[in-house]
N, C-alpha and C positions, 0 to 999 in steps of 0.2 A: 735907495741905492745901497748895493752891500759897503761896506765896510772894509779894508784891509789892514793887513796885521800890520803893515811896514815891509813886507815881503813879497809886494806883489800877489799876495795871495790873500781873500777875499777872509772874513772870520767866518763864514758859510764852510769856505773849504778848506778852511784848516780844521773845524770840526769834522769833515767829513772825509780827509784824507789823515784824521792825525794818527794811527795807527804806522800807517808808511812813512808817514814825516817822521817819525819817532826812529822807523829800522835807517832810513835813507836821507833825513834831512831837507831842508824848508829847498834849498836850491837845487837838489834834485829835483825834490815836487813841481818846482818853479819853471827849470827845464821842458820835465815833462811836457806843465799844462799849457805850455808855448809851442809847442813841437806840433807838427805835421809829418803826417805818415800814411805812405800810399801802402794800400795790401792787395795783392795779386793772387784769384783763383782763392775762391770760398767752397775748399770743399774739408775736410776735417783739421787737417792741421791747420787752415787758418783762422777755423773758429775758436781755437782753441789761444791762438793769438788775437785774434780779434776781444774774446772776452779779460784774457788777460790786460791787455792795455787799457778797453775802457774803461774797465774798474778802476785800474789807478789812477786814471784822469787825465790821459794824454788830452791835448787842444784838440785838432782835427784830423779825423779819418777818413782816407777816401777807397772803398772797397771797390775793384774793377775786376769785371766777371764777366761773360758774355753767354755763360752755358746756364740754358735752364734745369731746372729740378727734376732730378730722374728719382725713381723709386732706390735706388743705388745710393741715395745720397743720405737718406733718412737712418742709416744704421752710426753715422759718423758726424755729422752735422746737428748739434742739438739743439740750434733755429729755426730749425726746417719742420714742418709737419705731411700728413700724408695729401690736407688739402694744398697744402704748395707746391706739388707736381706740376711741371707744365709751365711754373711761372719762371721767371727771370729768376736765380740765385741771391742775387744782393738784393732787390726789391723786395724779394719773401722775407730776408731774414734779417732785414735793414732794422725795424719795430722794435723785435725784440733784442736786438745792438744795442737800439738805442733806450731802450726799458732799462738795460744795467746802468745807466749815467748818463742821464737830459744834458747834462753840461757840456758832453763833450759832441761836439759840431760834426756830423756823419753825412758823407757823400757818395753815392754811387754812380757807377758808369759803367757801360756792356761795350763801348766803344774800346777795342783793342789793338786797333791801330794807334791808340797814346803810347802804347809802348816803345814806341819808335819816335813820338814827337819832344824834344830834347826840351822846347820849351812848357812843356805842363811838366815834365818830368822834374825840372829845375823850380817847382817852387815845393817840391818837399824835404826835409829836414834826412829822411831816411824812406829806401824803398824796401819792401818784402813780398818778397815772389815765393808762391809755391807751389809744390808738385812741377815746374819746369822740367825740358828735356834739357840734355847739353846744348845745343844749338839756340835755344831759346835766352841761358842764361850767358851764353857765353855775349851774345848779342847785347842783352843788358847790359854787362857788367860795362862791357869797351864805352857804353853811352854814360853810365854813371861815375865810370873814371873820368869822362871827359866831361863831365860837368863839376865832379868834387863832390859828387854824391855817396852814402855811403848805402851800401847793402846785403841786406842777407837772402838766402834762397835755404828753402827748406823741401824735404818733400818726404812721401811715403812710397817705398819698394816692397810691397806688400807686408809682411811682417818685420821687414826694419826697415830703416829710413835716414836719412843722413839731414844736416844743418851745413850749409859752405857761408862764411863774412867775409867781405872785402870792407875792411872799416879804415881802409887809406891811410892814415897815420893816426892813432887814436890815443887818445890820453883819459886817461880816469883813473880815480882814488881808490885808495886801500887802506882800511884802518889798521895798523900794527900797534902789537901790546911793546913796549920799550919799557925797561926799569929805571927811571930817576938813579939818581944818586943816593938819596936817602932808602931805595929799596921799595918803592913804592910802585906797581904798575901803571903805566898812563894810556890811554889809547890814542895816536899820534895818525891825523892822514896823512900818505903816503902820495904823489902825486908819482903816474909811471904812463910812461910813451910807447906804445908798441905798433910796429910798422906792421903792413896787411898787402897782400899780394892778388892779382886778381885769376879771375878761374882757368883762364888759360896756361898762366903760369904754372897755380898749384897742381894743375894737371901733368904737368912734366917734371914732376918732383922727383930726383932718383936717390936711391935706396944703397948707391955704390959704395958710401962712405960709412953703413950701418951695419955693427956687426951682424955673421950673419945669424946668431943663436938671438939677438935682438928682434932681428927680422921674422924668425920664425914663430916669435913669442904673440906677432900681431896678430888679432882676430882675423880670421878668413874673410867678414863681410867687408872689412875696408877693402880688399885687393876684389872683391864683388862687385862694390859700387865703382870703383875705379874703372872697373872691366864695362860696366851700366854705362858710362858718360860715355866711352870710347867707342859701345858699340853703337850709340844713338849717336854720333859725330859722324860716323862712318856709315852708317845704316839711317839716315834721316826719315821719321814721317815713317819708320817700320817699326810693327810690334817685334817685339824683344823673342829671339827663338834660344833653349839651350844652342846649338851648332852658331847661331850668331855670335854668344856670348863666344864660345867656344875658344871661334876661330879668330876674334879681335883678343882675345887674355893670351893666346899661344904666341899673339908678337908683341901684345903690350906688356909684360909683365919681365920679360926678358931685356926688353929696352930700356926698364926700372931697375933693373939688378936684383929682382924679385923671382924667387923659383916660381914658375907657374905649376908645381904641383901643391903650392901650398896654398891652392884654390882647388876645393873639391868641385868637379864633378854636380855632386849633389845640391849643391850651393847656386851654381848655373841654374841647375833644373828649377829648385824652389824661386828663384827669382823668375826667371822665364815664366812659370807656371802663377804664378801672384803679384806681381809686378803692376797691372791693370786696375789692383783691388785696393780698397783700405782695410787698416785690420784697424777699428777702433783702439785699441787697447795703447797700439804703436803711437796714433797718429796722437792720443792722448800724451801720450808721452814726450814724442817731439816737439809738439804743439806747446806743448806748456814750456819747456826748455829754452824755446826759438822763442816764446811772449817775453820770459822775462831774463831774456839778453837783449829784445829790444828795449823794455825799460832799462836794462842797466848801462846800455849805449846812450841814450836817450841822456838819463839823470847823471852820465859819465861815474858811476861807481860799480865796483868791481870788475876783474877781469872779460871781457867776454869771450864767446869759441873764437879759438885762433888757430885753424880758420876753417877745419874741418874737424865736426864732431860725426861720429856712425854709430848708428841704434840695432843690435843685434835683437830683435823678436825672440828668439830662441833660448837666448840664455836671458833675456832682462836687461842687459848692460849698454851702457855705452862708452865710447871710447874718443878723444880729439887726438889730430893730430895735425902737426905745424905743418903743411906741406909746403914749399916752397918761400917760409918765409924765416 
């Protein structure tokens, strides 16, 4: 029988988490390796969440997939190979999940009808969904509010990508440098409460009370992806056309207090036109982003996106912003 330190945590895994114990602390770890975390749609951004987690050593994963393996998937998914075509998604790439960390407890499921059943959904700690339409998350969200669940959705819009959190009221630590008296630095945690709004809300977030040279300063892709959820509410179960985008930004962006010419054009078309696709490089990006804000929600230290981060492809950057809370 192993061993523990006094901390819940075995002398196996403090050797083999002490790296992270060291940046995050025994009770984070502890957190963690207690938690349960359902992940939704394996396809690049969630592997990239997927690997992040089990490395650190979260307790139980339950990955829920129903789409088998297209040759499409093999340029973003690096569990997958060319003999996995045709198989079930989580099934193919369960093994090597569970090759980065025996420890942690890995379940799969094709059954997508849980998404709507309140009682499996209620026995996880945290859910993540990604690549979601609006209609899909907004669906979520009203079920994991009404459970006291918390969740994030992530996804990829061809060469950028956005992250949305509804983490209901959340509290986590901050270490701040403070000087003593005698002039000495200390580092002091910080205990901070921040409220979270759900996606329906942040979606009617208005821009009336922002200056307008503020407003102007925003990246295009935010008032992009904005324009993406509104016309997939309004356009259900249809692929994304520029004139779709078009003509949902020409009334939603006005209703925002948001000029809609400071949405190009070009910006519609690129979306429309790669929207369907993953761009590895993106999905790297958001993927990794979206892994460890679910560790740091999880282990309750540091800030996480509040509540809406956006990934411009284009320029590299990304950008959060508080919508509605």
């Amino acid at each position: 029988m192993a061993e523990t330190n006094g901390n819940g945590i075995t002398e196996d895994e403090a050797a083999l988490y002490d790296r992270q114990i060291r940046l995050w602390g025994v009770e984070a770890q502890n957190k963690m390796r207690t938690s349960s975390v359902l992940l939704i749609t394996l396809r690049g951004i969630a592997t990239e969440v997927a690997k992040n987690i089990v490395l650190a050593g979260i307790g139980n994963l339950t990955l829920l997939d129903n789409n088998d393996v297209t040759p499409a998937d093999l340029g973003a998914n690096f569990f997958l190979r060319e003999d996995d075509v045709g198989k079930k998604r989580v099934e193919a790439a369960v093994p090597r999940i569970q090759a980065l960390n025996p420890r942690v407890k890995l379940n799969t499921l094709t059954d997508m009808t849980k998404l709507d059943d309140e009682a499996f959904l209620a026995t996880f700690d945290l859910i993540v969904i990604t690549e979601p339409d609006a209609s899909t998350l907004t669906r979520l969200n009203e079920l994991t509010r009404r459970l006291g669940k918390k969740l994030f959705a992530a996804s990829s819009v061809g060469m950028d990508g956005w992250i949305f959190a509804d983490l209901l009221e959340h509290e986590y630590m901050v270490n701040k440098v403070k000087t003593v008296a005698g002039g000495d630095p200390v580092v002091v945690p910080t205990k901070h409460t921040k409220p979270y709004v759900p996606f329906s809300l942040a979606l009617q977030h208005s821009w009336t009370d922002v200056p307008k040279r503020t407003v102007k300063r925003v990246p295009a892709e935010l008032w992009g992806i904005l324009t993406t959820f509104a016309t997939q509410l309004a356009f259900p179960s249809t692929p994304l056309t520029p004139e779709s985008l078009s003509q949902t930004a020409a009334t939603l962006l006005p209703s925002l207090s948001v000029d809609p010419t400071l949405l190009p054009s070009s910006l519609l078309s690129r979306i429309a036109a790669t929207a369907p696709y993953e761009f590895p490089p993106s999905t790297a990006i958001v993927g990794g982003i979206a892994g460890q804000d679910v560790l740091n929600t999880l282990g309750g230290k540091e800030e996480p996106v509040r509540n809406l981060f956006v990934y411009s492809g284009e320029t590299g950057s990304g950008t959060v912003h508080a919508l509605g809370c």
